[in-house]
C-alpha positions as CSV (number, residue, x, y, z in Angstrom):
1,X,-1.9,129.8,154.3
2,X,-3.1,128.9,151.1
3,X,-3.7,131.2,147.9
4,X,-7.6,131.1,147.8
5,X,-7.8,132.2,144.4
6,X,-5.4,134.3,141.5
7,X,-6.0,137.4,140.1
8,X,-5.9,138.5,136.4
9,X,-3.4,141.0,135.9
10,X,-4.6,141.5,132.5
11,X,-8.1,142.3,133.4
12,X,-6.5,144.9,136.0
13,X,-7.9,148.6,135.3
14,X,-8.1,152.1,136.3
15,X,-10.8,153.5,138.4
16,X,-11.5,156.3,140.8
17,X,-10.0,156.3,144.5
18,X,-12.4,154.9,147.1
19,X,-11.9,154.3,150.8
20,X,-13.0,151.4,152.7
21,X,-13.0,150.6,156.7
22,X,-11.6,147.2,157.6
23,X,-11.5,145.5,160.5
24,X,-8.1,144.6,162.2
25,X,-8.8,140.8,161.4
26,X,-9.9,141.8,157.6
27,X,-6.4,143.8,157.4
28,X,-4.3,141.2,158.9
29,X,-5.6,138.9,156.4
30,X,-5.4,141.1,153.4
31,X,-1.7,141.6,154.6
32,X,-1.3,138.2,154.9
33,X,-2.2,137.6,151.6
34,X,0.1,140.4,150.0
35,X,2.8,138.4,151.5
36,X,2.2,135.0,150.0
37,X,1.0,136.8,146.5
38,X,4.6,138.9,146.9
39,X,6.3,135.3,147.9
40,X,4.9,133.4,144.7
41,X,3.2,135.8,142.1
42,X,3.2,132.6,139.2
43,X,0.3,131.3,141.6
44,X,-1.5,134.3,142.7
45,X,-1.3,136.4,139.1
46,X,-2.3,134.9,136.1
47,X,-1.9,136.6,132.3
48,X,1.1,138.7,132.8
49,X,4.2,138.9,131.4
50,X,8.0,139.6,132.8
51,X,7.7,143.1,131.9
52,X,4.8,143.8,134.4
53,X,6.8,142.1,137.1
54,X,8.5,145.5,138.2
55,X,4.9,147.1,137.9
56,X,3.1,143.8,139.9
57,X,5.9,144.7,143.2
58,X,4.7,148.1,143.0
59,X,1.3,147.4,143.7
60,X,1.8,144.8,146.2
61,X,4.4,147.4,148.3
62,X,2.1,149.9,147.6
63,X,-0.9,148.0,149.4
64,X,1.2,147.0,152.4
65,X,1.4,150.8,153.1
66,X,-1.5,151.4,152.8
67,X,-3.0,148.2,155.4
68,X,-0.3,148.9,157.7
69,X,-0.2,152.9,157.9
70,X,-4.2,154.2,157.5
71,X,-6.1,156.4,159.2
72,X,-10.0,155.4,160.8
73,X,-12.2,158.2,159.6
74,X,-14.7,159.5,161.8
75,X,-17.9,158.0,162.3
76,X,-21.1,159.8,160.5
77,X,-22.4,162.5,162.3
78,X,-19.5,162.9,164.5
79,X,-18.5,166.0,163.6
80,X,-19.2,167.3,167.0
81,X,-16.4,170.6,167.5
82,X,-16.4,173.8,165.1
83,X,-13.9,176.4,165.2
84,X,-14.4,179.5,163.0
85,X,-12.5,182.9,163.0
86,X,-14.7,186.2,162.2
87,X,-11.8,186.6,159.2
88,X,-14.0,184.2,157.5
89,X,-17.0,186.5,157.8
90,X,-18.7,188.2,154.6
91,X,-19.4,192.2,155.7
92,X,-23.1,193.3,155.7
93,X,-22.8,196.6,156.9
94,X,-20.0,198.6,158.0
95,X,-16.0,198.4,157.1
96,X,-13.8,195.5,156.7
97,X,-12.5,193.0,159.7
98,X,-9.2,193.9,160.9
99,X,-7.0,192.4,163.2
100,X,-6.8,195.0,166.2
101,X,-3.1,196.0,166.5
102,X,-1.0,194.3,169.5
103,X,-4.1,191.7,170.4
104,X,-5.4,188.6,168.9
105,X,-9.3,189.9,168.5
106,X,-10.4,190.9,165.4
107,X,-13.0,193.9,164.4
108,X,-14.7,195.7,162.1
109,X,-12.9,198.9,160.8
110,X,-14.5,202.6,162.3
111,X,-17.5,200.1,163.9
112,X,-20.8,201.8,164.3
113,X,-24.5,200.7,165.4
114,X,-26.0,198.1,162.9
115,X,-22.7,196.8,161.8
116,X,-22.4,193.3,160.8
117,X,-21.1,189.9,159.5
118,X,-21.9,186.5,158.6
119,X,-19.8,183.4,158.4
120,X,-21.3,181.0,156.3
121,X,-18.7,178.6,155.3
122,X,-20.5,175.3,154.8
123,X,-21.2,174.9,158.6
124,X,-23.0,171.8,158.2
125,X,-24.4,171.0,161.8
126,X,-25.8,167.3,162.9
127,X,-28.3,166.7,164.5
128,X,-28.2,167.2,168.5
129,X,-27.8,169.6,171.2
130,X,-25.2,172.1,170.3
131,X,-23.6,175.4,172.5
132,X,-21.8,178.5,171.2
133,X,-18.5,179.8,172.8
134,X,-17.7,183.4,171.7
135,X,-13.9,184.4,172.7
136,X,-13.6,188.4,172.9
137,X,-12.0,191.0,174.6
138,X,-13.9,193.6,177.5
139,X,-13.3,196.7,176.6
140,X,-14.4,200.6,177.3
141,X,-15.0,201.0,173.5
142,X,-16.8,198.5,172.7
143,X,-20.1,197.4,171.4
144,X,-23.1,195.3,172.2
145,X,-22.9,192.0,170.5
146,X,-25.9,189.9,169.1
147,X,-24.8,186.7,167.8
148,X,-27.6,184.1,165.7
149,X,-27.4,181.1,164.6
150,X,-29.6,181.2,161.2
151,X,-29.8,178.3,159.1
152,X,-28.9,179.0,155.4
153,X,-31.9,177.2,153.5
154,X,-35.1,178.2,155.8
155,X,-34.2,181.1,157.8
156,X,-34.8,179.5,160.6
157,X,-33.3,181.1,163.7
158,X,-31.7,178.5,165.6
159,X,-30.5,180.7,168.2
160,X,-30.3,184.6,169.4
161,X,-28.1,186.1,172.0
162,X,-26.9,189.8,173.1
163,X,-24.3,190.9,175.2
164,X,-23.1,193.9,176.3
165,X,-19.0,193.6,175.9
166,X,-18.6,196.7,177.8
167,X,-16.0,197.0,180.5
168,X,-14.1,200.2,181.8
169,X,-11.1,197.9,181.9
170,X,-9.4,195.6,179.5
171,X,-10.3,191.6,180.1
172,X,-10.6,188.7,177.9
173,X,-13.3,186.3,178.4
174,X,-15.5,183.2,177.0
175,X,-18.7,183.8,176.6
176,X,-21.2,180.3,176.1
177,X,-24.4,181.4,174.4
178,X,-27.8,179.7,175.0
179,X,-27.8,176.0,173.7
180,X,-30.1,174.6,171.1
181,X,-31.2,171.9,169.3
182,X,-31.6,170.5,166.0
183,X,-33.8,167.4,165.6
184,X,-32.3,167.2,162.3
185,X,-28.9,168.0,160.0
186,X,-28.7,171.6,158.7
187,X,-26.5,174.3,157.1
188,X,-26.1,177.1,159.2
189,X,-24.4,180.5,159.0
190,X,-23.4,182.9,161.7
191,X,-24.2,186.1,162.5
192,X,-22.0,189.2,164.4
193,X,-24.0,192.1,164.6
194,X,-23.8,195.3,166.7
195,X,-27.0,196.4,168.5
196,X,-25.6,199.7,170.6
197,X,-23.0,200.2,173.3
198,X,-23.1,201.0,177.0
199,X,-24.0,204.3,178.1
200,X,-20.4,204.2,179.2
201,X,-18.8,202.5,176.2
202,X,-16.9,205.4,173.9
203,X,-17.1,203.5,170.7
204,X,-18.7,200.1,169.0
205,X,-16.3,197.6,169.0
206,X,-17.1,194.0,168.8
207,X,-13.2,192.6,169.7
208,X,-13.7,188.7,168.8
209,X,-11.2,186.1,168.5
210,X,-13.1,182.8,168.2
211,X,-16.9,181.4,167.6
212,X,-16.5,177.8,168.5
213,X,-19.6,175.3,168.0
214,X,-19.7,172.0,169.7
215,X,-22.3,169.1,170.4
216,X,-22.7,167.0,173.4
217,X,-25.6,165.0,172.0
């Protein structure tokens, strides 16, 4: 293989980190070409000096790590799975989130009708047909929960689901709300509010482990 052209040490400079996707045949080339310039640097850099030698080896070791150990990043719009804990939720009404002693589901503190929480985090959502997985707990003290999907800048309600999580025994379950669609991207939050219990229920827990968005479109 012959050297194509030389580089200018001396004109070398600084600049912020960017990333860039190669193909296999651009990075077995560019590899290729670390080896010959590492093999005879007089012919591939021009306008350096012996004491840059030590930093010129550097910089060609450093480059064949980073062509031969990289990761592909994802393609745009392909963020297609969210996973978000109601620990990252902001109160609106009502006490604190706790975790629930000797469980994994988390609640609000002395719950009452009208409680509520938001998770707003960033949630940037593409655009496509996404579905809503609540993991909680079935319980005899517990609540009726109404989950939304509001987006941040319009108020737009995406989507709107209640379910009564009563049970008179203990059982853990996943719960898929209603799909929906977004013809475009958006930023979302989500909502956890308690609309009532059960005539049954003795209290208004909402016992959640997981909110978990995903798009299959």
């Amino acid at each position: 293989m012959t050297i194509p052209f030389s580089f200018d040490w001396g004109k070398a400079f600084d600049t912020d980190e960017i990333g860039v996707v190669l193909l296999k045949q651009q990075r077995a080339f560019l590899l290729k070409m670390v080896y010959n310039a590492a093999s005879d640097k007089y012919s591939f850099f021009t306008n350096f000096d012996e004491s840059d030698v030590d930093s010129i080896d550097e910089f060609l070791a450093d480059l064949s790590y980073r062509l031969m150990n990289f990761d592909t990043p994802p393609k745009e719009d392909m963020n297609n799975y969210i996973y978000l804990s109601p620990v990252q939720g902001t109160v609106i009404s009502g006490n604190r989130i706790a975790l629930i002693a000797g469980t994994m589901y988390y609640a609000q503190n002395t719950p009452a009708s009208g409680n509520a929480y938001e998770i707003f985090e960033g949630i940037k959502l593409q655009s496509g047909t996404w579905h809503v997985r609540i993991n909680l707990m079935h319980n005899s003290n517990a609540g009726i929960l109404k989950v939304e999907i509001i987006d941040i800048i319009t108020a737009t309600v995406y989507s709107s689901t209640t379910y009564d999580t009563y049970n008179a025994t203990q059982t853990d379950q996943h719960f898929d709300l209603a799909s929906f669609a977004l013809t475009d991207s958006a930023f979302v939050k989500i909502k956890i509010s308690c609309t009532g219990k059960h005539a049954s229920s003795s209290n208004f827990f909402l016992f959640i482990s997981a909110i978990q968005l995903y798009r299959d479109s």
